[in-house]
N, CA, C and O atoms as a GROMACS GRO file, in nm:
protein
  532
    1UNK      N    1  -6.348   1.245   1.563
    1UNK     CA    2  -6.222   1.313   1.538
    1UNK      C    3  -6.111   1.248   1.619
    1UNK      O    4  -6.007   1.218   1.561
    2UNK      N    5  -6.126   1.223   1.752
    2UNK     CA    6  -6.038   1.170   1.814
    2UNK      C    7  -6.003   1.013   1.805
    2UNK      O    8  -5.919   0.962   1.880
    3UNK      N    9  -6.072   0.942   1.712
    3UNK     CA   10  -6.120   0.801   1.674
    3UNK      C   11  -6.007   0.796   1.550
    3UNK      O   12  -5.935   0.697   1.537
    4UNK      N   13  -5.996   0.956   1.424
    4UNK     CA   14  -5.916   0.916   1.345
    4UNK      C   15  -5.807   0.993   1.364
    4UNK      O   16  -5.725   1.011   1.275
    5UNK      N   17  -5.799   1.041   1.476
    5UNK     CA   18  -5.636   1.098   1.540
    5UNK      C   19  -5.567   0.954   1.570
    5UNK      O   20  -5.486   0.896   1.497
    6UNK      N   21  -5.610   0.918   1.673
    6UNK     CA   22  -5.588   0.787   1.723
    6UNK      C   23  -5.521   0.711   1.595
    6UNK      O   24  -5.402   0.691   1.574
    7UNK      N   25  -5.629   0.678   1.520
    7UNK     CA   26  -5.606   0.559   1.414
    7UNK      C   27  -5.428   0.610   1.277
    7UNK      O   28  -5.356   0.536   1.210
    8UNK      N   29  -5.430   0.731   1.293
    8UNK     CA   30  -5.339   0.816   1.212
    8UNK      C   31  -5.221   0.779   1.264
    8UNK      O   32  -5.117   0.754   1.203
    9UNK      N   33  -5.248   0.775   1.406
    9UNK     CA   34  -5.117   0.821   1.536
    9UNK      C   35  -5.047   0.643   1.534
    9UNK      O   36  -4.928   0.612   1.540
   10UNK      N   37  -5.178   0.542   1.523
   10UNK     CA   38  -5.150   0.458   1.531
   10UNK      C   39  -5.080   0.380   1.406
   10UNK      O   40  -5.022   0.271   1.403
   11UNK      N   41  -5.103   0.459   1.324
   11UNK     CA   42  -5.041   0.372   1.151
   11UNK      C   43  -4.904   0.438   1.127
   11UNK      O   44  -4.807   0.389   1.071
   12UNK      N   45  -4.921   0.584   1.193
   12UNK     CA   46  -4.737   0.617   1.191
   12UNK      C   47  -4.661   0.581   1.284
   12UNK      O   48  -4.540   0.564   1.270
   13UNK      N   49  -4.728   0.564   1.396
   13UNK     CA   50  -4.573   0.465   1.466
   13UNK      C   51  -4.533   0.321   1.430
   13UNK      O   52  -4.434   0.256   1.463
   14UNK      N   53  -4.640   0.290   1.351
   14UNK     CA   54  -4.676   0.160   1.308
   14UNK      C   55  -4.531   0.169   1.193
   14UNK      O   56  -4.437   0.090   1.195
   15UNK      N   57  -4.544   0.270   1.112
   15UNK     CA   58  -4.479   0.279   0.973
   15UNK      C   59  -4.329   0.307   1.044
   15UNK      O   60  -4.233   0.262   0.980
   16UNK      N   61  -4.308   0.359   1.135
   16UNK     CA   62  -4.236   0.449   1.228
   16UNK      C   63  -4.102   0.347   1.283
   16UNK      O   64  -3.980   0.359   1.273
   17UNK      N   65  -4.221   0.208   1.367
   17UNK     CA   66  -4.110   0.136   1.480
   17UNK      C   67  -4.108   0.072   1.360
   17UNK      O   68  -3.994   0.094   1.321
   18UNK      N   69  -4.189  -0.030   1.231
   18UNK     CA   70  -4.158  -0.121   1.150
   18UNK      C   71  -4.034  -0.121   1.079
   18UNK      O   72  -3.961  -0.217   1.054
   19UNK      N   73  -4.023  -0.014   1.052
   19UNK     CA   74  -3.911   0.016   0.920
   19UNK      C   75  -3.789  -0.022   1.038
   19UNK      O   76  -3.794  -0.026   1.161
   20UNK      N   77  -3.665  -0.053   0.928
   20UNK     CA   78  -3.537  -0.084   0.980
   20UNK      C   79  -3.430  -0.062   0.917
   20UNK      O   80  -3.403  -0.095   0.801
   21UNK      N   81  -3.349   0.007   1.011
   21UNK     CA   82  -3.253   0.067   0.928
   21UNK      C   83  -3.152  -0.043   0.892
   21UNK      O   84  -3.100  -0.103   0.986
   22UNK      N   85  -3.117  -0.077   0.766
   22UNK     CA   86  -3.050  -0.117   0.723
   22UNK      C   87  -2.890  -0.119   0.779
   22UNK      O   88  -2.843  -0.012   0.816
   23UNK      N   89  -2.810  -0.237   0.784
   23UNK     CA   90  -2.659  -0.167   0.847
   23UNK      C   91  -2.634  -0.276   0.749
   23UNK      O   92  -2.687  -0.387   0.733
   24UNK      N   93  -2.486  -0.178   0.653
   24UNK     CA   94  -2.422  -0.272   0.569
   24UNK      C   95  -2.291  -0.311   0.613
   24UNK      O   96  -2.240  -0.221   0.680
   25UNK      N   97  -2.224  -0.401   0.602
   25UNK     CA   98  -2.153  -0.440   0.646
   25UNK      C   99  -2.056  -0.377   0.581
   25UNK      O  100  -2.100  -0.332   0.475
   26UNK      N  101  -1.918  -0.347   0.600
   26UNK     CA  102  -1.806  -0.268   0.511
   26UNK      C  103  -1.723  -0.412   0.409
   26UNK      O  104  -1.702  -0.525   0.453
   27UNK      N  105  -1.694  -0.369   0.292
   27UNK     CA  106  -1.641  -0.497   0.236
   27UNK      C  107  -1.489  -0.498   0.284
   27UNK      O  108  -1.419  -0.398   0.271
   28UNK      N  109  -1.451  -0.595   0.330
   28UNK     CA  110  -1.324  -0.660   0.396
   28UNK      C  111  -1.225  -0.694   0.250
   28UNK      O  112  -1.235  -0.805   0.200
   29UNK      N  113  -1.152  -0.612   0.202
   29UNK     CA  114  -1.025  -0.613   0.151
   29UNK      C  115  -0.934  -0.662   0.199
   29UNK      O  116  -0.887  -0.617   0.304
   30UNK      N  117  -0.864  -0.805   0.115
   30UNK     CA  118  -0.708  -0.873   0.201
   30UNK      C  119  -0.604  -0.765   0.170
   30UNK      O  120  -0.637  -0.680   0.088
   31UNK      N  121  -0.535  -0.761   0.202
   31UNK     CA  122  -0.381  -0.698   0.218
   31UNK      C  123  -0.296  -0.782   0.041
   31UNK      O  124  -0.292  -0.899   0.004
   32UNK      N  125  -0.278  -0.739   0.019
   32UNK     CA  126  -0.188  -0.739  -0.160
   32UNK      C  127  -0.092  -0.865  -0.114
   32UNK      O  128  -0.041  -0.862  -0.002
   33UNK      N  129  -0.068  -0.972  -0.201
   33UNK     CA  130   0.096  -1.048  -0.083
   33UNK      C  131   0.247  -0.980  -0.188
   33UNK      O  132   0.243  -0.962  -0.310
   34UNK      N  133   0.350  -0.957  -0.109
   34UNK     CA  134   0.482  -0.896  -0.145
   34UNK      C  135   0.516  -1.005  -0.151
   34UNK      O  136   0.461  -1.088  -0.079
   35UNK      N  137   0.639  -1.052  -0.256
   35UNK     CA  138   0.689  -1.139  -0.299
   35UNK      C  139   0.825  -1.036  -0.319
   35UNK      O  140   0.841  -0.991  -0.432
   36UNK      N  141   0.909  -1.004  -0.228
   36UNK     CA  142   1.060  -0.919  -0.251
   36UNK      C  143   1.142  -1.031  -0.241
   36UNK      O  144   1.138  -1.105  -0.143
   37UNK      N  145   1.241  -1.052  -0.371
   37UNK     CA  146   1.328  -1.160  -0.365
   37UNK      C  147   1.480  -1.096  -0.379
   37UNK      O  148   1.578  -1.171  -0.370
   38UNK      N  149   1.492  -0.974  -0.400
   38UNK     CA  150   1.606  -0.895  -0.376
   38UNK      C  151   1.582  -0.787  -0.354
   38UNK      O  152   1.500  -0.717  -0.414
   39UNK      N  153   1.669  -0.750  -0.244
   39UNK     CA  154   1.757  -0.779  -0.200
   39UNK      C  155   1.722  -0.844  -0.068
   39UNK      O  156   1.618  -0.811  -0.013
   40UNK      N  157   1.801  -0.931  -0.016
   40UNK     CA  158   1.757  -0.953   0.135
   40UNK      C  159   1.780  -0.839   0.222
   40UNK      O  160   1.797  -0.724   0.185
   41UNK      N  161   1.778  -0.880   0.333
   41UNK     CA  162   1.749  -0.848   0.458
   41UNK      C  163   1.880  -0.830   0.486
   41UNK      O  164   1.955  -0.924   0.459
   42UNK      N  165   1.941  -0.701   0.549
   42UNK     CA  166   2.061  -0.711   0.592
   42UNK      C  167   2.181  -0.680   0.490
   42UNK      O  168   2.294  -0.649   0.527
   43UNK      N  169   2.138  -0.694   0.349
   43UNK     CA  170   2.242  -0.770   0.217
   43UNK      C  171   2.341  -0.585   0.206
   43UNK      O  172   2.306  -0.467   0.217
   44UNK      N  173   2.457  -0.651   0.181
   44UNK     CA  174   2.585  -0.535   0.191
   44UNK      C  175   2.612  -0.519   0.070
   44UNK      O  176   2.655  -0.613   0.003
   45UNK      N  177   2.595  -0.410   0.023
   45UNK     CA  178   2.657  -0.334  -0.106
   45UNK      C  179   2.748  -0.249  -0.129
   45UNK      O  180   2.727  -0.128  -0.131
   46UNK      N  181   2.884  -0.314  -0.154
   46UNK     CA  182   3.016  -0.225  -0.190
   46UNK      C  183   3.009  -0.114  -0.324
   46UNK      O  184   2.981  -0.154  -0.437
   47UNK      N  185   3.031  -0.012  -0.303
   47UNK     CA  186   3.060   0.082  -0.394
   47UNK      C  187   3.067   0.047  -0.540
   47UNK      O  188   3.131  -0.056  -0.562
   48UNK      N  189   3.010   0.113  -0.657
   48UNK     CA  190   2.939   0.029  -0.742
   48UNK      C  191   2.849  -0.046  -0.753
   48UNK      O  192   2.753  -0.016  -0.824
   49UNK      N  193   2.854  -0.168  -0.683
   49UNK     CA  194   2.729  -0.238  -0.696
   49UNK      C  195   2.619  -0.222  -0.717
   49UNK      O  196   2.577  -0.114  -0.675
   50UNK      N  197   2.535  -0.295  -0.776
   50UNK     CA  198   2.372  -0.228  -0.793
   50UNK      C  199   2.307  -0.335  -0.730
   50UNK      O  200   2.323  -0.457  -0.728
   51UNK      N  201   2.202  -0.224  -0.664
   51UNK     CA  202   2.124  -0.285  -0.553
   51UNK      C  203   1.987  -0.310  -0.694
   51UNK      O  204   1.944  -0.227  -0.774
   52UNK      N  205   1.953  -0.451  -0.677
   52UNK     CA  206   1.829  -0.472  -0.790
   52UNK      C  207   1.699  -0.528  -0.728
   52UNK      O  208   1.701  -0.642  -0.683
   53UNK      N  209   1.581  -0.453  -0.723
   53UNK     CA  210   1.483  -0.438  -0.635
   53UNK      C  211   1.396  -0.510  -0.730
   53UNK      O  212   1.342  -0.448  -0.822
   54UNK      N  213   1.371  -0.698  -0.708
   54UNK     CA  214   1.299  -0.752  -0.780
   54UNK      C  215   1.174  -0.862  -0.716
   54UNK      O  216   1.224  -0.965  -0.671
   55UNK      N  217   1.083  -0.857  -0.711
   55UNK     CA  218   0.989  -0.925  -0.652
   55UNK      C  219   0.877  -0.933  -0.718
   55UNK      O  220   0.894  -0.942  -0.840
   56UNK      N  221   0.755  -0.934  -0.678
   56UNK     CA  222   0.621  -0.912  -0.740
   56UNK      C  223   0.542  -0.867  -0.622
   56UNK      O  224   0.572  -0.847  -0.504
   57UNK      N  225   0.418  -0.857  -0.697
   57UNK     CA  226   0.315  -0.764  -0.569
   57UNK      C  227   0.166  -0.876  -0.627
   57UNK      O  228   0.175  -0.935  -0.735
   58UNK      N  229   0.045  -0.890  -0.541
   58UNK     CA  230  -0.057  -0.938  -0.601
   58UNK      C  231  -0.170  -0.962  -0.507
   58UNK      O  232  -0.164  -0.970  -0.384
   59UNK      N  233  -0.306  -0.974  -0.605
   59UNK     CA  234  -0.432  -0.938  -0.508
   59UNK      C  235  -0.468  -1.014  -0.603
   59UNK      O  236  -0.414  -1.064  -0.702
   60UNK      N  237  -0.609  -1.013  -0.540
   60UNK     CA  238  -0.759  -1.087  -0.546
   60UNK      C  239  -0.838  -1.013  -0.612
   60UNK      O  240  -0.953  -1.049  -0.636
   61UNK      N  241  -0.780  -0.874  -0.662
   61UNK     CA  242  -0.896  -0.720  -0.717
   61UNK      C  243  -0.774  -0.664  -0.785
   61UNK      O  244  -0.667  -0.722  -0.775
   62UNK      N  245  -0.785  -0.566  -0.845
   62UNK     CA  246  -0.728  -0.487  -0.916
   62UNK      C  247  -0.691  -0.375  -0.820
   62UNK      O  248  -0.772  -0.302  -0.762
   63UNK      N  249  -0.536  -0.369  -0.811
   63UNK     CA  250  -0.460  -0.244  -0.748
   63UNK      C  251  -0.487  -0.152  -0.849
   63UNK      O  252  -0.560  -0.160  -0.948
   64UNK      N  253  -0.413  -0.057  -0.804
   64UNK     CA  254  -0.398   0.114  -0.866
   64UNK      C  255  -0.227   0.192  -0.888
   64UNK      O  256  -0.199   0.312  -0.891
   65UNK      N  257  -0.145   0.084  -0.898
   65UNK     CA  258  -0.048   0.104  -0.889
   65UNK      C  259   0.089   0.062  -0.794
   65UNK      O  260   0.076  -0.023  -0.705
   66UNK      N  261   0.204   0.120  -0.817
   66UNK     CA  262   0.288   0.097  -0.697
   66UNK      C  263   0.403   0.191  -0.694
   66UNK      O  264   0.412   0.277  -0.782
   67UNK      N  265   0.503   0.180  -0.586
   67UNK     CA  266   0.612   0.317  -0.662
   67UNK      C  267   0.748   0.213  -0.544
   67UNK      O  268   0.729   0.139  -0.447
   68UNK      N  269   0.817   0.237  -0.582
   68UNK     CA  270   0.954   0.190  -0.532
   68UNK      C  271   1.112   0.296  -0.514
   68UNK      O  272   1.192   0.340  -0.596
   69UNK      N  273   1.102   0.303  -0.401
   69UNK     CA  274   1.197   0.404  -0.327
   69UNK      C  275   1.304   0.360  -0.277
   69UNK      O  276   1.268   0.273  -0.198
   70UNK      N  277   1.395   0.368  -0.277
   70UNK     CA  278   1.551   0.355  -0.172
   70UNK      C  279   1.594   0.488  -0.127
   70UNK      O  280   1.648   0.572  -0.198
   71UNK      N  281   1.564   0.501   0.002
   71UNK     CA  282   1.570   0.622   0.054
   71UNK      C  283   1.756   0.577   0.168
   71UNK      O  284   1.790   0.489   0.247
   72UNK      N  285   1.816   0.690   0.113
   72UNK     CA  286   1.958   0.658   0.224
   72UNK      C  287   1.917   0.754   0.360
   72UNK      O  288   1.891   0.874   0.352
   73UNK      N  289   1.916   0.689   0.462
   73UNK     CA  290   1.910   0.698   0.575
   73UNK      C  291   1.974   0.751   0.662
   73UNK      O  292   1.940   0.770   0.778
   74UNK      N  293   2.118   0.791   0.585
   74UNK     CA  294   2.219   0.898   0.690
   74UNK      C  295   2.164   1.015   0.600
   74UNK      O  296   2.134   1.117   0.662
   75UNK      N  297   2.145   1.017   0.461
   75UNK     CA  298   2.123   1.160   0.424
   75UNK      C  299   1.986   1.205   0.397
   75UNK      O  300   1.952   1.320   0.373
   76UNK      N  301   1.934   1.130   0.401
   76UNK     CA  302   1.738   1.147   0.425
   76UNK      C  303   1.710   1.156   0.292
   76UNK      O  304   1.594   1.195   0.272
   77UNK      N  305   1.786   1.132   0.173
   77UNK     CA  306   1.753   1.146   0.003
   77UNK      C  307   1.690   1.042  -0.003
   77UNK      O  308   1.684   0.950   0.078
   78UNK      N  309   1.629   1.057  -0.124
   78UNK     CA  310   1.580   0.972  -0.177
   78UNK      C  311   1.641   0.958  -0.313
   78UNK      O  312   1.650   1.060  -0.382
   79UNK      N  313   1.699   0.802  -0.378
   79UNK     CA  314   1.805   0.795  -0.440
   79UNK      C  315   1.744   0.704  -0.550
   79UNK      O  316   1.811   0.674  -0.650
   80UNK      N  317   1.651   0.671  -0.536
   80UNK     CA  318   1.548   0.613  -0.646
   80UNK      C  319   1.405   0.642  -0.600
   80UNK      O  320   1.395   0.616  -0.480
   81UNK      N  321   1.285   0.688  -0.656
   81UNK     CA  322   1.161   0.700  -0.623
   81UNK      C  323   1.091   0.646  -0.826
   81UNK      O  324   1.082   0.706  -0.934
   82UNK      N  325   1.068   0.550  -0.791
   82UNK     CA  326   0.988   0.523  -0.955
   82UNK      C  327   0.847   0.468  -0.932
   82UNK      O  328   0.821   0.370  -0.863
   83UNK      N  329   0.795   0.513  -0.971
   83UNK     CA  330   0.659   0.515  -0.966
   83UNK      C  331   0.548   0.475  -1.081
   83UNK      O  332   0.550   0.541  -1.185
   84UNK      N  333   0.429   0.343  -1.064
   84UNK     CA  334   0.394   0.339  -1.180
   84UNK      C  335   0.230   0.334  -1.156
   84UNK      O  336   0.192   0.300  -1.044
   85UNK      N  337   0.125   0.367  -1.263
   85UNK     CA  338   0.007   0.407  -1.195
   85UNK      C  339  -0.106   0.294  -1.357
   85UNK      O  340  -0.179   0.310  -1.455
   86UNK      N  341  -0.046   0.201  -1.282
   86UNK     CA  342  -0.150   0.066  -1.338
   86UNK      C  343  -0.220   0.002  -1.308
   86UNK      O  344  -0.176  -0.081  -1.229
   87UNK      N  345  -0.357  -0.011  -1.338
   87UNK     CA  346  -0.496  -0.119  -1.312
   87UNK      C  347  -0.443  -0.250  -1.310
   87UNK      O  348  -0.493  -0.290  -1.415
   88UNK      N  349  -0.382  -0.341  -1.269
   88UNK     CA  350  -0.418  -0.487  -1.233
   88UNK      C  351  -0.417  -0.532  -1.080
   88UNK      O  352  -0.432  -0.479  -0.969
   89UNK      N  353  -0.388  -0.674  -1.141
   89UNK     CA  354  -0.439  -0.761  -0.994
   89UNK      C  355  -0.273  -0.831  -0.971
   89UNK      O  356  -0.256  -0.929  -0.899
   90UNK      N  357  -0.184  -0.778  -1.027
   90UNK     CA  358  -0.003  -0.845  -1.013
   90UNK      C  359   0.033  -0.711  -1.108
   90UNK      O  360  -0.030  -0.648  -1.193
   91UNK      N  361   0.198  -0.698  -1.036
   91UNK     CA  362   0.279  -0.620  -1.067
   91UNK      C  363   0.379  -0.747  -1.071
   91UNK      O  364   0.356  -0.852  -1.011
   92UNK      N  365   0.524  -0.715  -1.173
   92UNK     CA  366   0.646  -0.752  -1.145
   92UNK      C  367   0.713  -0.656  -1.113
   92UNK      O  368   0.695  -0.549  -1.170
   93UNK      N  369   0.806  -0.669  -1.015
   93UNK     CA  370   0.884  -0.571  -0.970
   93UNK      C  371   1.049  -0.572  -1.002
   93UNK      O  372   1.115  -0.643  -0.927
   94UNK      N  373   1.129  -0.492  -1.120
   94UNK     CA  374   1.256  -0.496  -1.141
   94UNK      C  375   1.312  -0.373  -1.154
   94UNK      O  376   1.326  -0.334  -1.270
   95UNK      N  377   1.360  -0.279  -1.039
   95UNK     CA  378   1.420  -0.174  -1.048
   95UNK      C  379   1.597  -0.175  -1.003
   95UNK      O  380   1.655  -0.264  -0.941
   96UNK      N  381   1.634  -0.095  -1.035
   96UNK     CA  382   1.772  -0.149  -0.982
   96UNK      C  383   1.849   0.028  -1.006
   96UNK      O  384   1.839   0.110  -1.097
   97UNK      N  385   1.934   0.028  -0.854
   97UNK     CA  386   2.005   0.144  -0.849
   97UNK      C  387   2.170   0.094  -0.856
   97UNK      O  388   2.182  -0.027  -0.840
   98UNK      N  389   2.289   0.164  -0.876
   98UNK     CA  390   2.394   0.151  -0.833
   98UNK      C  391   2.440   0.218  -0.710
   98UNK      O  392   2.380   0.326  -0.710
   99UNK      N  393   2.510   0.211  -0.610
   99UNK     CA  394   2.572   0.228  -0.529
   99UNK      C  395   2.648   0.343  -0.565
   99UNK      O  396   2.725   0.308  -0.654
  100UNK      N  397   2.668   0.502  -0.530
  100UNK     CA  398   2.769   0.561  -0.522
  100UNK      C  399   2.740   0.665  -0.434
  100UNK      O  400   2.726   0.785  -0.457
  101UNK      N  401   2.731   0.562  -0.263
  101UNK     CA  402   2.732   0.656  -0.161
  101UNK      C  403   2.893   0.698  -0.092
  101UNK      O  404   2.973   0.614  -0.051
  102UNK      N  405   2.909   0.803  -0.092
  102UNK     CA  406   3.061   0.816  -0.026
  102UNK      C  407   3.060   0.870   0.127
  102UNK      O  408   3.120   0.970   0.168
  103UNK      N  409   2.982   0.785   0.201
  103UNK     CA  410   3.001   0.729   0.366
  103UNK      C  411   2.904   0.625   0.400
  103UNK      O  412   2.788   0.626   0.359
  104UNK      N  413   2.952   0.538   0.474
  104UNK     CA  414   2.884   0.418   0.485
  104UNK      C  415   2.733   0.444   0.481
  104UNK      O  416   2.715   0.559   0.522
  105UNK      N  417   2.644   0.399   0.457
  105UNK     CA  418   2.489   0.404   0.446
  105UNK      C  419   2.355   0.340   0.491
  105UNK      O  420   2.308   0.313   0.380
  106UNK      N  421   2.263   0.299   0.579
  106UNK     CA  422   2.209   0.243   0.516
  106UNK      C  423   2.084   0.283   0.454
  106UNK      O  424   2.017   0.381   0.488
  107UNK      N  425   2.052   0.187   0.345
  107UNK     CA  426   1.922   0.237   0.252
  107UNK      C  427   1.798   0.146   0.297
  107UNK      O  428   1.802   0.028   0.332
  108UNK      N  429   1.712   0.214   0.290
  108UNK     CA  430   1.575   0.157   0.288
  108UNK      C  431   1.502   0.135   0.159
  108UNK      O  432   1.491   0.218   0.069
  109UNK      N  433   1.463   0.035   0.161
  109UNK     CA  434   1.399   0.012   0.027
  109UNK      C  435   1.259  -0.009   0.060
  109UNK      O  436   1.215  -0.087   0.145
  110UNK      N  437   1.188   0.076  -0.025
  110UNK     CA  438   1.058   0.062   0.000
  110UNK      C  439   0.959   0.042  -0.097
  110UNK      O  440   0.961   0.113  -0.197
  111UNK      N  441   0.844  -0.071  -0.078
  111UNK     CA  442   0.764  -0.091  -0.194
  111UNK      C  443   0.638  -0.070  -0.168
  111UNK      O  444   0.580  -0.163  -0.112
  112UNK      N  445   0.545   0.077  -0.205
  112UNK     CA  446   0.431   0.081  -0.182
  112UNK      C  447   0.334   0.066  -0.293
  112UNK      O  448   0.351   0.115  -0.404
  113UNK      N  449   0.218  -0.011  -0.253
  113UNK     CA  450   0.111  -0.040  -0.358
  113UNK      C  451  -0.017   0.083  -0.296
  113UNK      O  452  -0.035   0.113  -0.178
  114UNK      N  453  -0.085   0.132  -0.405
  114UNK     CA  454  -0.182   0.154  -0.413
  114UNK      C  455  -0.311   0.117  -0.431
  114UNK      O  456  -0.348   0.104  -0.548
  115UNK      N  457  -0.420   0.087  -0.311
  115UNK     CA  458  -0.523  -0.024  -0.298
  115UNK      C  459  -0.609   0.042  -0.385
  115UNK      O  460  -0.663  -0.011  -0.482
  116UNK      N  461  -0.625   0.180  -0.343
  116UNK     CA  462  -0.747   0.241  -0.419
  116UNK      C  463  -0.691   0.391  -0.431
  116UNK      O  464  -0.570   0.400  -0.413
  117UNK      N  465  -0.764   0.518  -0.461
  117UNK     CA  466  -0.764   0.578  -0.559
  117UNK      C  467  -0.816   0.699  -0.436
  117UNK      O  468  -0.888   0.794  -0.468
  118UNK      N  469  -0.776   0.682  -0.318
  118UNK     CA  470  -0.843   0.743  -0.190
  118UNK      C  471  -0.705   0.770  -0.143
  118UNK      O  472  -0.711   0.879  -0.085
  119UNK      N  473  -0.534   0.706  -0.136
  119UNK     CA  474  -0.443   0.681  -0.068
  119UNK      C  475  -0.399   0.609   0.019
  119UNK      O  476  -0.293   0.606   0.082
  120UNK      N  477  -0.532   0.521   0.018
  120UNK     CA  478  -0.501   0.379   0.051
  120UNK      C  479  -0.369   0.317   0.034
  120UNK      O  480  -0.348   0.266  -0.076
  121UNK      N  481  -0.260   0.309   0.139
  121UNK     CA  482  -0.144   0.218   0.039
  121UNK      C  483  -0.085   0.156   0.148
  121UNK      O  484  -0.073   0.208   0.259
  122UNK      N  485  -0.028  -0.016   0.102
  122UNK     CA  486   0.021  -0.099   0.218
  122UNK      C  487   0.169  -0.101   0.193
  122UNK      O  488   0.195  -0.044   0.088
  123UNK      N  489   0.270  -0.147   0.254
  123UNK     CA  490   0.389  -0.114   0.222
  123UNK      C  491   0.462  -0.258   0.282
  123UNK      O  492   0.409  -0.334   0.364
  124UNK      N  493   0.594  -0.273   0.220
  124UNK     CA  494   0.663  -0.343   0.263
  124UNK      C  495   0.805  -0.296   0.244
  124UNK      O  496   0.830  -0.263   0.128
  125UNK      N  497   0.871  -0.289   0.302
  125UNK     CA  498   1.035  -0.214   0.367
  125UNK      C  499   1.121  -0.341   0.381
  125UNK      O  500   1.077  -0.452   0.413
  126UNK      N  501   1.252  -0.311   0.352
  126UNK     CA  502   1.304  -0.365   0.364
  126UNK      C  503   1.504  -0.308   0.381
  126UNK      O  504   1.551  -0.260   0.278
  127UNK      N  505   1.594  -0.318   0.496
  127UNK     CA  506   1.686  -0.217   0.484
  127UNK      C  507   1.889  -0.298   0.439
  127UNK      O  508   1.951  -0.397   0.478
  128UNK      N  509   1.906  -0.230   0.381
  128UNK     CA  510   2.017  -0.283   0.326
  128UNK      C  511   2.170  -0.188   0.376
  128UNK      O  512   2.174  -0.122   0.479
  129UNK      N  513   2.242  -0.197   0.315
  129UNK     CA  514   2.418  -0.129   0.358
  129UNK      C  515   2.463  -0.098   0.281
  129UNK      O  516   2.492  -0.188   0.202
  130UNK      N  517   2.500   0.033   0.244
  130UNK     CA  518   2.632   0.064   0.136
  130UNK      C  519   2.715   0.120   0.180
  130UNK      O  520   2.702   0.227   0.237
  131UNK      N  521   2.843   0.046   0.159
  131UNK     CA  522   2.928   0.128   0.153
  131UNK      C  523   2.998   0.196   0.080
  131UNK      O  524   2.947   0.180  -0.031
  132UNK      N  525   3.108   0.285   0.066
  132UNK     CA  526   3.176   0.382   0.001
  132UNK      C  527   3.304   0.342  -0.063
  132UNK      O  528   3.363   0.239  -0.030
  133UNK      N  529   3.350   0.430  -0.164
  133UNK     CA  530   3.462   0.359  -0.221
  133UNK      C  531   3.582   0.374  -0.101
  133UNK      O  532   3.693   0.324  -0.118
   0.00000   0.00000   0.00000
């Protein structure tokens, strides 16, 4: 009896230390590249004018979308929010607001992509000037 305790004791630690837990590695996703070619950096917009938010977005996998905001910054609005909820691997980006802030401004323009379907999202900002008539 104690011959096939032993031998029992000995095949489950056996089964016990052998096994190995597996560790998977997490898959490493690049970052999307932004391609914003308007407006620059800094760029001043007189009353009327339209600010035209044009670039591209693009990956190696299929995004989940993107949405594009110009938020004015003295009044905390948001003065464009467009939003689009498409499967590829490139977006083109052509949105465009006019100018009719009445006190100087500045706007933030913002372009967020959606990696995945969790809220995953990387962003690229960019801040501009309006002024008033």
């Amino acid at each position: 009896m104690k011959k096939t305790l032993i031998i029992f004791l000995g095949i489950i630690s056996l089964t016990v230390f052998s096994c190995k837990k597996e560790t998977s590695e997490p898959t490493v996703i690049s970052d999307p590249t932004f391609n914003l070619t308007s407006p620059v950096l800094n760029e001043i917009y007189n009353f009327g004018d339209t600010i035209k938010v044009i670039g591209s977005i693009s990956a190696d996998y299929d995004l989940h979308g993107y949405n594009v905001i110009i938020k004015n910054l003295k009044t905390g609005m948001n003065v464009l929010n467009q939003g689009y909820h498409l499967h590829q691997s490139s977006y083109t980006i052509d949105e465009a607001w006019k100018n009719t802030v009445v006190d100087t401004s500045e706007m933030k323009i913002t372009v967020d992509v959606a990696i995945d379907h969790d809220g995953t999202l990387k962003s690229f900002e960019r801040i501009v000037t309006c002024y008033p008539q």
